[in-house]
C-alpha positions in Angstrom: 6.6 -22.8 -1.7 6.8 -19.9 -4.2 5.4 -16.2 -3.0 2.5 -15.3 -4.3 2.6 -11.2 -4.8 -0.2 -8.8 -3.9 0.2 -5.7 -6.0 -2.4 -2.9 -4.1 -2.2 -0.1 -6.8 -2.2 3.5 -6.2 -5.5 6.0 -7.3 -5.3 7.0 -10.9 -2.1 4.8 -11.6 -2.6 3.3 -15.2 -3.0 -1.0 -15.8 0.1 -0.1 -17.8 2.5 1.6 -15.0 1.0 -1.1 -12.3 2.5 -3.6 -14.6 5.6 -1.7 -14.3 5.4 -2.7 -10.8 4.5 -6.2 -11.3 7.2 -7.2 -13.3 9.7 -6.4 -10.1 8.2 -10.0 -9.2 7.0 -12.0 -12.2 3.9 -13.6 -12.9 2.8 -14.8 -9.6 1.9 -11.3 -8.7 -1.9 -10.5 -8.4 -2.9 -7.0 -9.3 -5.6 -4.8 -7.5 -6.8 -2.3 -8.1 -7.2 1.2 -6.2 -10.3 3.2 -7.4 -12.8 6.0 -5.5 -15.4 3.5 -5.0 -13.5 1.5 -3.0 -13.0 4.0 -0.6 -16.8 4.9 -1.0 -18.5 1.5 -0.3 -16.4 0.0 2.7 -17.1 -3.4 3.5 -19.7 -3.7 0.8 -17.2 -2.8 -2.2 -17.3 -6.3 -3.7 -13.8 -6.8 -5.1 -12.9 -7.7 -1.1 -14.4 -10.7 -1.8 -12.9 -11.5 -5.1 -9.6 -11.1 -3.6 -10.3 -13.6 -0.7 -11.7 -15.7 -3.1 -8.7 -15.9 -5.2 -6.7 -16.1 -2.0 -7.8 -18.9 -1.0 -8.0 -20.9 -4.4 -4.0 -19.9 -3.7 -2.1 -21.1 -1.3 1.1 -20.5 0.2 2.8 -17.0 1.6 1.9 -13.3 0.8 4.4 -10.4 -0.5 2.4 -7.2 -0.3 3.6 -4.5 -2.0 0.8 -1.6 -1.8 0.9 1.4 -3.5 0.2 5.2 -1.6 -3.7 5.3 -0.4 -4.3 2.0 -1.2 -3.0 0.3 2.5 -6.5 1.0 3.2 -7.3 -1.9 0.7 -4.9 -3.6 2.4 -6.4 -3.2 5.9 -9.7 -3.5 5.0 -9.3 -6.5 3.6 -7.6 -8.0 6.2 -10.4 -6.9 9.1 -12.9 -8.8 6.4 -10.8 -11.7 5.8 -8.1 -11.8 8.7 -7.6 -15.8 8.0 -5.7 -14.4 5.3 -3.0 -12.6 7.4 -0.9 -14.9 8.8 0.0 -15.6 5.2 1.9 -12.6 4.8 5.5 -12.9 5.4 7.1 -9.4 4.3 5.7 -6.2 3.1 6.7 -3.1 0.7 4.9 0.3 1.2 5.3 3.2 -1.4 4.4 6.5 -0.3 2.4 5.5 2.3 -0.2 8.5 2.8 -3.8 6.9 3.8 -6.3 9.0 4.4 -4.2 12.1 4.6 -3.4 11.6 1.0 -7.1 12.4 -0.2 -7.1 16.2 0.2 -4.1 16.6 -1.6 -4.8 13.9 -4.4 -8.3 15.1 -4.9 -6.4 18.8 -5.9 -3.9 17.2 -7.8 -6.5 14.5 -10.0 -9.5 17.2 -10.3 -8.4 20.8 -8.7 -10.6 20.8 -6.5 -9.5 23.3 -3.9 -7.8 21.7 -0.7 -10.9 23.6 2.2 -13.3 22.1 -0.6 -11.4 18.4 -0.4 -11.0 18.4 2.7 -14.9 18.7 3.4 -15.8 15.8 0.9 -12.8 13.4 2.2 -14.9 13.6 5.6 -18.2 13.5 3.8 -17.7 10.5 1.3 -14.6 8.3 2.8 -15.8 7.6 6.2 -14.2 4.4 6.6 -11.2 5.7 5.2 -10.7 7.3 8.4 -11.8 4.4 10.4 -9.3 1.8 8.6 -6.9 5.1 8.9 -6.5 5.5 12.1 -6.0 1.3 12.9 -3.7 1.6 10.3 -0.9 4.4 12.1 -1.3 2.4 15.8 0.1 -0.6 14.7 1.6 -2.4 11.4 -0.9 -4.7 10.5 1.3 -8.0 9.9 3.0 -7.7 13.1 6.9 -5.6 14.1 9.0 -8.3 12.8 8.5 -9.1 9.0 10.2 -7.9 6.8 9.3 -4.2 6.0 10.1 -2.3 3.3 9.1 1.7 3.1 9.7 3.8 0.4 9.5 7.8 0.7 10.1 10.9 -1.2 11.5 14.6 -0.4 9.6 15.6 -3.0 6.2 14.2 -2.6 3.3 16.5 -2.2 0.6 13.7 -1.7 2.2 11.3 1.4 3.0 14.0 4.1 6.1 13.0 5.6 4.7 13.9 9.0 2.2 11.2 8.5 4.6 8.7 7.4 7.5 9.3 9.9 4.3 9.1 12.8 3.2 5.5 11.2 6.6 4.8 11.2 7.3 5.8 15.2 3.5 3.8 16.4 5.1 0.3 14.1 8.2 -0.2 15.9 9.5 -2.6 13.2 12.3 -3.9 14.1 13.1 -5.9 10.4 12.4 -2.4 8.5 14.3 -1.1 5.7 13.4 2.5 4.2 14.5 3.7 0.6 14.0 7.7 0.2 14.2 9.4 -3.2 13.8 12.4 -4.5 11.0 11.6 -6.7 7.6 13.0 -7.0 5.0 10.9 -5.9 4.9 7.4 -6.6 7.4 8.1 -9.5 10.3 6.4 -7.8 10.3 3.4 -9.6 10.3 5.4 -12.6 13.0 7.4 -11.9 15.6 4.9 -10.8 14.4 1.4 -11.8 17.1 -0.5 -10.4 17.6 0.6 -7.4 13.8 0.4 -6.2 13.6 -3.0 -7.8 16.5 -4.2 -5.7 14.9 -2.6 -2.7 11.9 -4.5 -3.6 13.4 -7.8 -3.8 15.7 -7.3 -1.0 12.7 -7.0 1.5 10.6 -10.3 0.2 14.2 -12.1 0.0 14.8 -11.8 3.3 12.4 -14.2 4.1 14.5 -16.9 2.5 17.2 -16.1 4.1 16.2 -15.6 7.6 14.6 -19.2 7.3 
């Protein structure tokens, strides 16, 4: 059976560049969105439930590729709906910064000063940090699918300390990691070959190791 792609996008990325991203897989890829109020409402943000809605309407095996902050979609969703999980079969993560992206993107979207940020990050995104810290004990889909991690030397929103600690608590061991020298999330803008083979290296690997 075909894989069915779950684009998570990034906060602020366009409908335009996130189709950018979906086209790496064609049109069985499912885009979500990433906004503020999703990191606001928690459980009660009521796209979760369009998502497992659609989910289950369509069968088969999950590709997630999720963009920066938006993993806490992804594990969110998964403690709400965790029927859905053993669906996914391999997983791409770009710029993978979580909660300790916030501060940083919050200066970056609207200036706001990084003291100022990081008071309203703790204030407003509570279960940011909840899904947060699940998120860097453990991969959420288990060490041994296939894994795909991209990184940047030059990205001042995912803090490479955060990433390289997610990386150390996973213990992958099917795990492949592209690193650019892109600003963040502009990797697949800068080289678009070589992150789209990266891409379809990681979900092809399923078919191969079966």
């Amino acid at each position: 059976m075909a894989h069915r792609t779950i684009l998570f996008g990034g906060l602020g990325v366009s409908p335009k560049v996130l189709g950018k991203y979906a086209a790496i897989y064609g049109k069985t890829t499912h885009i979500v969105p990433f906004t503020f109020t999703c990191m606001l409402l928690g459980e009660h943000y009521h796209p979760y439930h369009k998502l497992h809605k659609n989910l289950c309407q369509h069968g088969g095996p999950i590709h997630i590729h999720a963009l920066s902050g938006s993993c806490h979609y992804v594990s969110r969703f998964m403690t709400l709906f965790p029927e859905h999980r053993s669906r996914v079969i391999s997983q791409v993560y770009d710029s993978p910064c979580h909660v300790d992206g916030v501060v940083p993107s919050l200066s970056k979207m609207y200036g706001v000063p990084l003291p100022i940020g990081k008071t309203i990050a703790q204030t407003l995104f509570a279960d940011c940090f909840e899904t947060s810290a699940r998120w860097m004990e453990c991969s959420p889909f288990g060490p041994s699918i296939p894994t795909g991690i991209v990184t940047s030397t030059n990205d001042a929103i995912a803090p490479v300390h955060s990433i390289n600690a997610m990386l150390h608590n996973w213990k992958c061991t099917n795990m492949r990691t592209l690193v650019t020298d892109s600003r963040h999330l502009e990797s697949l803008r800068d080289d678009p070959e070589r992150y789209t083979a990266f891409c379809l290296a990681i979900r092809e690997q399923v078919d191969v190791d079966n």
